[in-house]
C-alpha positions in Angstrom: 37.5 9.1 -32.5 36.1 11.7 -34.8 37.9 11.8 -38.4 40.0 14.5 -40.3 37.8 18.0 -39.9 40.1 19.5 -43.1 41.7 17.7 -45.4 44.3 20.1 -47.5 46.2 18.7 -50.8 49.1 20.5 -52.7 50.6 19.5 -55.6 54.1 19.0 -55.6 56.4 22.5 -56.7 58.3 22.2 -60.2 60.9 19.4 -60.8 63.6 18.7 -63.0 61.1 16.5 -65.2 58.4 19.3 -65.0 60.8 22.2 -66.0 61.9 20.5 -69.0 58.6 19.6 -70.8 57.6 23.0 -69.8 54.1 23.8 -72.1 54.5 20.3 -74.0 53.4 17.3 -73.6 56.5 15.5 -74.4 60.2 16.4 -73.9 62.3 18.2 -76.7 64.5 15.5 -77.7 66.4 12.2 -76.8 68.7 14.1 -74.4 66.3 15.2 -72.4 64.3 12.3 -72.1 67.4 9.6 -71.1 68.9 12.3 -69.0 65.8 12.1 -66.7 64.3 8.4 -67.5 66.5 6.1 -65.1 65.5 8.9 -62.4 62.6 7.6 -60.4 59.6 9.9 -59.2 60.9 10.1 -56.0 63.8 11.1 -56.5 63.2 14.0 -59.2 65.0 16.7 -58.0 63.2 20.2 -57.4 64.5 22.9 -59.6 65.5 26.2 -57.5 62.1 27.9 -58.4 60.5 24.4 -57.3 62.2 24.7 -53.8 61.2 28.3 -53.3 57.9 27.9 -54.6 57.4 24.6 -51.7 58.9 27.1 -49.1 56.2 29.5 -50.0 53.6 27.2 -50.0 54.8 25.7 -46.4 54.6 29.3 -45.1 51.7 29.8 -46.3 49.7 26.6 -45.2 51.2 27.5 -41.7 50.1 30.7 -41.4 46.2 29.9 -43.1 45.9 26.6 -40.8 48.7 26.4 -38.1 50.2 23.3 -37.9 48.6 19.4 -39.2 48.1 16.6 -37.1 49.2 14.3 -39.8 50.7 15.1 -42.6 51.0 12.4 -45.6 52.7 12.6 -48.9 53.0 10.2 -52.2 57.0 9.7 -52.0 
């Protein structure tokens, strides 16, 4: 059996983590940082623009390459 002809990877869309050490490396203050350290990766919620920027990018994977064969993700 042949493998994979395309292999396509995305980057996951903006989480709560991402959105608040926006343009830094590290968070503004202690608040910030224990309000989102006990939250694993996994579950780091999207922020609204996160969700609508995955939607997006769904629709437009679709519509460039149909739909995958196999689709794997990191958690």
């Amino acid at each position: 059996m042949p493998g994979p002809q395309l292999l396509v990877i995305i980057r996951h869309a903006e989480s709560a983590r991402n959105a608040a050490k926006t343009g830094k490396v590290f968070f503004n203050d202690t608040d910030q940082i224990d309000e989102l350290r006990t939250v694993p990766d996994h579950e780091n919620p999207l922020t609204t623009a996160g969700h609508a920027k995955a939607r997006a990018t769904g629709l437009e994977l679709r519509e460039m390459f149909g739909t995958f064969d196999v689709v794997m993700h990191s958690g």
